[in-house]
C-alpha positions in Angstrom: 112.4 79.4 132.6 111.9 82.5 130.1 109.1 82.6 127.9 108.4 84.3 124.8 104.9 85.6 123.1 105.9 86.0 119.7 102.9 88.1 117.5 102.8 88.8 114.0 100.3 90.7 112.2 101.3 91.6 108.7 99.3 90.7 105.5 102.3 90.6 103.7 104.1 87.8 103.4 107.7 87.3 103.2 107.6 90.9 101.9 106.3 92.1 105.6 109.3 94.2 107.1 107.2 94.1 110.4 107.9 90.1 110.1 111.9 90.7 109.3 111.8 92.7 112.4 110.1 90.4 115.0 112.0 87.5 113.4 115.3 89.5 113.8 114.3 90.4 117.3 112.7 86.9 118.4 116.0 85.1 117.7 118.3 88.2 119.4 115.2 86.9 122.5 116.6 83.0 121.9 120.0 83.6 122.1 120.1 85.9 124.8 117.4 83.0 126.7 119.2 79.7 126.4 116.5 77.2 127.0 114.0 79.6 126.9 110.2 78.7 125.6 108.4 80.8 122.4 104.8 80.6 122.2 104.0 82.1 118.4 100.8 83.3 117.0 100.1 84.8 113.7 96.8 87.6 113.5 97.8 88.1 109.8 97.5 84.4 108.7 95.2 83.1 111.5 93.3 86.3 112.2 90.6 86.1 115.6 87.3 87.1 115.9 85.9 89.7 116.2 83.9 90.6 118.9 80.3 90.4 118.4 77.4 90.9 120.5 77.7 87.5 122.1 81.4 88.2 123.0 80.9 92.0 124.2 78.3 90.4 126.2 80.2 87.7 127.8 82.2 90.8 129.5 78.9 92.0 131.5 77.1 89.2 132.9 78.6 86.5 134.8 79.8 83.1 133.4 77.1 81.0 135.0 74.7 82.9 132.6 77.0 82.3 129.5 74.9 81.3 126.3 77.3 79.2 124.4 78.3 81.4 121.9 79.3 83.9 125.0 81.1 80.9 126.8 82.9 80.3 123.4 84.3 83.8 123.3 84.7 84.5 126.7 87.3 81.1 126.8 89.4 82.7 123.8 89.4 85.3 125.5 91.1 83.4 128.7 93.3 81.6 126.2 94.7 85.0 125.0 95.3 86.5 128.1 97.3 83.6 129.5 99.2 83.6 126.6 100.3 87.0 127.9 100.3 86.0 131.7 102.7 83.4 130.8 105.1 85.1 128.9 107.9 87.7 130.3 108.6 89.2 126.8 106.2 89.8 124.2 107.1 90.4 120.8 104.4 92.3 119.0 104.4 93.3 115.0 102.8 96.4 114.1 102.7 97.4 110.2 100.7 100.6 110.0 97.4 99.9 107.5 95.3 103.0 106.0 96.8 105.3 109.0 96.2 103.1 111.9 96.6 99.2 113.6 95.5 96.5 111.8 92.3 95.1 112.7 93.5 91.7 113.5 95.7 93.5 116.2 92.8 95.5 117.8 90.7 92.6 117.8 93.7 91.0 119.9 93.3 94.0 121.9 89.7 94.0 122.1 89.9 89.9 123.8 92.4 91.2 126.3 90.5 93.6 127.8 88.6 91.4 130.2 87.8 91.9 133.6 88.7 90.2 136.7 91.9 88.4 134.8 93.1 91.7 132.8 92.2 94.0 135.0 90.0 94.4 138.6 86.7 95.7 137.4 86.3 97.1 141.3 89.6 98.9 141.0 90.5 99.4 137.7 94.3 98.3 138.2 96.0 96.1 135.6 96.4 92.8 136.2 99.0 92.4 133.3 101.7 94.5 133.5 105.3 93.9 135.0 106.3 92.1 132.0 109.1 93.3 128.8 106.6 94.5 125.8 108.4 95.2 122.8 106.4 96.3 119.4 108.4 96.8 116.0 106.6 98.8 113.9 106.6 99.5 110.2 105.3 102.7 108.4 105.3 102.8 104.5 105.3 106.5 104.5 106.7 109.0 106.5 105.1 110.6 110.0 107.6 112.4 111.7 107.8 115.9 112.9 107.4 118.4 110.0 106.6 115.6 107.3 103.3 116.2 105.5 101.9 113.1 107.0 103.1 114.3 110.5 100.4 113.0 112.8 98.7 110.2 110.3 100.2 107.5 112.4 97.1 106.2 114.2 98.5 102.9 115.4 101.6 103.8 117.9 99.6 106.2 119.6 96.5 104.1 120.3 98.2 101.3 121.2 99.5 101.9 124.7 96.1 103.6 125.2 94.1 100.6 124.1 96.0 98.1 126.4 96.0 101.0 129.7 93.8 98.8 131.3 95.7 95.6 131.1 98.9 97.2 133.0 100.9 96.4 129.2 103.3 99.0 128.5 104.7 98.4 125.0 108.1 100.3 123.9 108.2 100.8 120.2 111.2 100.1 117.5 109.7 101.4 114.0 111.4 101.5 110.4 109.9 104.5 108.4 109.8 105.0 104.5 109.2 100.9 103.7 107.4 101.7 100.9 110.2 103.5 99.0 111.9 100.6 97.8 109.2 99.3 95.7 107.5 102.8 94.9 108.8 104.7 92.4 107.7 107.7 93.4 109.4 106.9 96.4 112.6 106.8 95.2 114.6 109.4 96.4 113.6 108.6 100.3 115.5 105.1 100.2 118.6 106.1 101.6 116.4 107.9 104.6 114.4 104.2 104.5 117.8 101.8 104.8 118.7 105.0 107.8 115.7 104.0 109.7 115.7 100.0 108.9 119.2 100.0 110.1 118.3 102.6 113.4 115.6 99.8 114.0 117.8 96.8 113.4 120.4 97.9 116.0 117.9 98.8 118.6 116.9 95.3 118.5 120.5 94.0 118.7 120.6 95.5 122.0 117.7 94.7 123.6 119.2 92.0 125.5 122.8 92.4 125.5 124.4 92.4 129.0 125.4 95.2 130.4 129.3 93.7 130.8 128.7 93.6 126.8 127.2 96.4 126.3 129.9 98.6 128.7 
């Protein structure tokens, strides 16, 4: 049976476009995965913890020698990477904050990269990959090619890097410019904005239409 890890990160509420787009793109999963199973967690409402010294710790000696506190973040970190074990699609919101990832998302990162169930600490493969990794993105601003921001995006680039270990390979789907509608200054970019909202939304309506569909 198909099984979906659903992530959301946004701090913004119902005015999150990252949300409309994993929600858009979680129920395109459903309906293309009749029966399928959704496991859901939310880093913007429900954030983890960071890793202190007891949890970067529990990464270099072995779990015989756990103090508690390592034990009790070396086991969230087990939870979080079955979560993606488990799951053939994950579903990963990525609004862009002050030029990069949020911090609840690179904490998420940060649990996953664990050796000897992430990745083989003696070889350095992934132990995570082979599985669909979709992240919708959302960028306030502009950052394409030739725009005066060109190169401010922080979070799609490191993202793929940050997760190399693991074996994850995300493919993005971003929406541009969601700040013009409620910016004033903004204005004149909300026709390129609904351009690149509507670009994203129709990826997503194609992820998983069949090819018979799709010809």
């Amino acid at each position: 049976m198909a099984h979906l890890l659903y992530i959301d990160s946004s701090i913004r509420g119902e005015h999150s476009v990252s949300r409309r787009l994993t929600a858009r793109a979680a129920a395109a999963w459903r309906a293309a995965h009749p029966g399928g199973t959704v496991t859901y967690r939310d880093l913007g409402r429900e954030p983890l913890p960071h890793l202190d010294e007891a949890g970067g710790l529990a990464r270099m000696v072995p779990a015989e020698q756990h103090t508690p506190a390592q034990r009790e973040s070396w086991q969230l970190s087990e939870r979080l990477v079955d979560e993606v074990r488990r799951a053939d699609t994950i579903l990963l919101g990525l609004p862009l904050y002050n030029y990069g990832a949020p911090s609840s998302v690179k904490t998420w990162v940060d649990h996953l990269i664990a050796p000897g169930i992430a990745y083989d600490p003696a070889t350095g493969a992934g132990l995570l990959g082979g599985r669909e990794f979709i992240v919708l993105g959302s960028r306030g601003g502009g950052y394409g090619p030739g725009t005066p921001r060109e190169g401010w995006d922080h979070a799609e680039p490191w993202l793929p890097h940050g997760l190399s270990m693991t074996g994850l390979e995300p493919r993005f789907i971003s929406a541009e410019l969601t700040l013009a509608p409620v910016n004033p200054a903004m204005t004149e970019l909300i026709p390129l904005h609904e351009q690149s909202l509507a670009a994203a939304e129709r990826a997503i309506d194609e992820l998983w239409v069949p090819a018979s569909a799709a010809a």
